[in-house]
N, C-alpha and C positions, 0 to 999 in steps of 0.2 A: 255900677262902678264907673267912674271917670278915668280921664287919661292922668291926673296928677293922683291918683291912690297907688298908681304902678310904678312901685320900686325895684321887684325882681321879677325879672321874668326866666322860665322856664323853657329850655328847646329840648327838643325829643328829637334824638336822630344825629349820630355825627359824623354824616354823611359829607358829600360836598354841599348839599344844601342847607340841612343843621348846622352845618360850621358856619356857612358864609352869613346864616341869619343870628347865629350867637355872635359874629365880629360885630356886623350889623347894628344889635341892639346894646354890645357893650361898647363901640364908638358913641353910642347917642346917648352914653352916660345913667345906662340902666346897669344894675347889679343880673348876671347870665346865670345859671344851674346848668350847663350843659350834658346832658343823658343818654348814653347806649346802653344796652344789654353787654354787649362786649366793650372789656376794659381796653383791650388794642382799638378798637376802633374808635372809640374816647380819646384816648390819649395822640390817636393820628390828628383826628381830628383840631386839637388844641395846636398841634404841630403846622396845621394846614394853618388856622387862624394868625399863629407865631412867622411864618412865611409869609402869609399876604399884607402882615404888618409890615417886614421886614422890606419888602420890595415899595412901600407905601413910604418909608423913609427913605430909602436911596432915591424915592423920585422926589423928598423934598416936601410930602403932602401932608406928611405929619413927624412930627420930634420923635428922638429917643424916648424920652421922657412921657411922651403922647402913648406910644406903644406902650411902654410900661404900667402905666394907670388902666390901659383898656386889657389887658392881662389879668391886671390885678383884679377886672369886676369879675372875671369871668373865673366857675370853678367846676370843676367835670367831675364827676360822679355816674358809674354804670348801679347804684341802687334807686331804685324807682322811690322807696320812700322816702330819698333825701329833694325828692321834686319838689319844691315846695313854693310857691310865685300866686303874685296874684292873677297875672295872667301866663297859659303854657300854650307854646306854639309845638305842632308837632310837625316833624316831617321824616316820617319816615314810608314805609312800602305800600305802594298805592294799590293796600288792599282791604277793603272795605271793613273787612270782619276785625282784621289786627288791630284796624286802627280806633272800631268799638273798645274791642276790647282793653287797650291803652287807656282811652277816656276813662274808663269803667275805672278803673284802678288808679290813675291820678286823681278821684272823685271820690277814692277814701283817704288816697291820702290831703288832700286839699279842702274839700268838704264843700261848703255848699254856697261859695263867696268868689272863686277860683274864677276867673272865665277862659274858656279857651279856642282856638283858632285850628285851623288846619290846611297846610301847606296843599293838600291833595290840588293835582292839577287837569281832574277828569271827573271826579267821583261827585257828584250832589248833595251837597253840605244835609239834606233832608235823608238822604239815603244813610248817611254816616251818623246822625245822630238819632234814626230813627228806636236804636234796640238800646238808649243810652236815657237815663233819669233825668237829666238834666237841659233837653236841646234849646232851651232860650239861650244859653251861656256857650252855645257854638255859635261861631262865622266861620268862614273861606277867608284866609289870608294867605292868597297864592303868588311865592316870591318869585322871579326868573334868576334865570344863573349866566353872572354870579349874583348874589344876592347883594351882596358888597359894593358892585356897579351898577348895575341895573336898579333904574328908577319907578319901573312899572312895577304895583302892587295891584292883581285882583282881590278887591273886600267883596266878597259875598255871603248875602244875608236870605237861609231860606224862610221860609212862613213861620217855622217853630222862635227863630234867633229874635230876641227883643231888638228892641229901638237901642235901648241903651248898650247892648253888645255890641252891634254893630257899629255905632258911634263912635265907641270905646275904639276899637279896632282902625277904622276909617281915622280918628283922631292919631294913634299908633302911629301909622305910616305917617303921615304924616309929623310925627317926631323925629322918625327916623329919618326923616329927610325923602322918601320916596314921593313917589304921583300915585296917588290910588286912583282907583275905576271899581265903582260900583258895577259889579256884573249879577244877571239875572240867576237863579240857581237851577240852569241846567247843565246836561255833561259838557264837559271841558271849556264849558264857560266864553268866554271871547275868542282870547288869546287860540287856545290849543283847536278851536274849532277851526280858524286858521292854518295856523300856523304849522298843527299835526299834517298836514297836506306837505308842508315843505321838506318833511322828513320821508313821508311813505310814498309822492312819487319818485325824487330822484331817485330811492331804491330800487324802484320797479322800472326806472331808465336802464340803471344799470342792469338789472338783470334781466330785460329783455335783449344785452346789449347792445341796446342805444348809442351809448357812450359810455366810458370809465370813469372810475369813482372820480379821477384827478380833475378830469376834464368837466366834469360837472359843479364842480367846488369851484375851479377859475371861471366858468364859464358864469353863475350868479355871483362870483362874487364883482366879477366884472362890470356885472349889470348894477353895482351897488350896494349889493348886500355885504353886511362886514365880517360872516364866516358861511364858507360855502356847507350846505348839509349834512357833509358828511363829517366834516371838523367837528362840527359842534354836536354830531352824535357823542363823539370821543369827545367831549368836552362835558356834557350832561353824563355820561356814563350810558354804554348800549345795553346793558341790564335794564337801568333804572327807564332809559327812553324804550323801551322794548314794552314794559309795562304798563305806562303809558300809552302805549299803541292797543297793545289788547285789551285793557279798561275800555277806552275809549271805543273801541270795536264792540265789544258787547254791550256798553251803554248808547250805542246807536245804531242796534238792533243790526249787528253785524251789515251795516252800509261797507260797499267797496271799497269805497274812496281811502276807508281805515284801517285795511286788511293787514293784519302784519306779516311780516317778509321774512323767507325761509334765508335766506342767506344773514338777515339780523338773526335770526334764531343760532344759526350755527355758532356765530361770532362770541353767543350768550355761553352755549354749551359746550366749546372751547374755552372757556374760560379768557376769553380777548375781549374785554370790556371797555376797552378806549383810553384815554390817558394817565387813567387811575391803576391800571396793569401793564401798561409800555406798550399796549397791542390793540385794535380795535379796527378799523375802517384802514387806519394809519399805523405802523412802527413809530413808536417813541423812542427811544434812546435814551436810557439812564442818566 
């Protein structure tokens, strides 16, 4: 499949990052199927999209009119058999087994023309397609958040994914307007091999205390970076950045450096998840 056979495409997940890759692909003039399990979290989803259009016009970057048409592509549906795209991006829980199992089951309904992508930001594109019929027709297309701003896309292509998958994909973002980076398919790829460091020390600043949460957020953001760590926990969601931490931990053989941290755990098991429930690292205010 080439990049001009792709009219609809398929996201799985409408999460903050399902959404921000369904705004994404229906700003760049693709028809969206956006898909959760749960119809609330569909329909927030379309809401989050309807919002980040909305502040996209009061800055002036796109029309009324503009928003309206990128609405129109996109259509949400929680039944998995209404998937139906030549290419399906998925992005939901960075957990290995569900996200066979998703494949499995967009690949009857889809059949055997479909290609598909997966958001995962830790997991090895080889590992994920390895219990699934089809792994030529998998790549790694790992978005950052927001997807919407953020110009870096990892395309990764393991031993199983064809030339022409991969191409397809790597051509993708580039429609979309993003920078791909060809990354090699091991865990967490470039990016998080990185950058996971930036979340799980200042954690372990803090609770050794080093310093507090506040004074570690001004203190890099000082230094240039443009959200201190702990922001942008609450900004990713401390669930979903949590899971990421332990993927990653056990896909590199429980090394220190990725250890996840009992005071992120609490935060999970409180139910204080960061921006997305008013509480997280930070108080949000309604």
């Amino acid at each position: 499949m080439k990049i001009d056979d792709i009219k609809t495409i398929g996201v799985c997940g409408a999460g903050t990052m399902g959404s921000g890759i369904a705004q994404v692909c229906a700003q760049s003039g693709f028809f969206v199927i956006l898909f959760d399990i749960s119809d609330t979290t569909v329909q927030n989803g379309l809401k989050q999209i309807d919002k980040n259009l909305s502040t996209a016009v009061s800055k002036q970057k796109i029309s009324e009119e503009e928003k309206a048409q990128v609405l129109h592509r996109i259509r949400i549906t929680s039944t998995i058999q209404e998937v139906k795209a030549e290419l399906i991006i998925e992005a939901i829980l960075e957990n290995k087994e569900v996200k066979q199992r998703l494949f499995n089951q967009l690949h009857e309904v889809n059949g055997a023309s479909a290609l598909f992508a997966t958001n995962t930001s830790s997991i090895p594109i080889s590992a994920i397609s390895a219990d699934v019929p089809f792994p030529g027709r998998i790549a790694g297309m790992h978005f950052f958040n927001p997807p919407f701003l953020m110009k870096l896309v990892e395309v990764i292509r393991s031993e199983q994914t064809t030339e022409e998958t991969a191409q397809c994909v790597y051509d993708l973002c580039l429609r979309l307007g993003k920078y791909p980076v060809r990354a090699k398919d091991r865990p967490g790829f470039i990016v998080n091999r990185i950058g996971k460091l930036y979340h799980t020390e200042p954690i372990r600043i803090v609770e050794d205390g080093i310093a507090d949460i506040r004074a570690v957020d001004e203190l890099l953001e000082a230094c240039g970076f443009r959200m201190g760590p702990f922001k942008l926990i609450d900004l990713i969601g401390v669930d979903a950045n949590l899971n990421v931490t332990k993927s990653l931990y056990a896909l590199m053989d429980h090394a220190p450096q990725f250890a996840p941290s009992e005071l992120q755990q609490k935060l999970v098991d409180d139910g204080h998840l960061g921006k997305k429930t008013g509480k997280g690292f930070y108080d949000y205010p309604a």
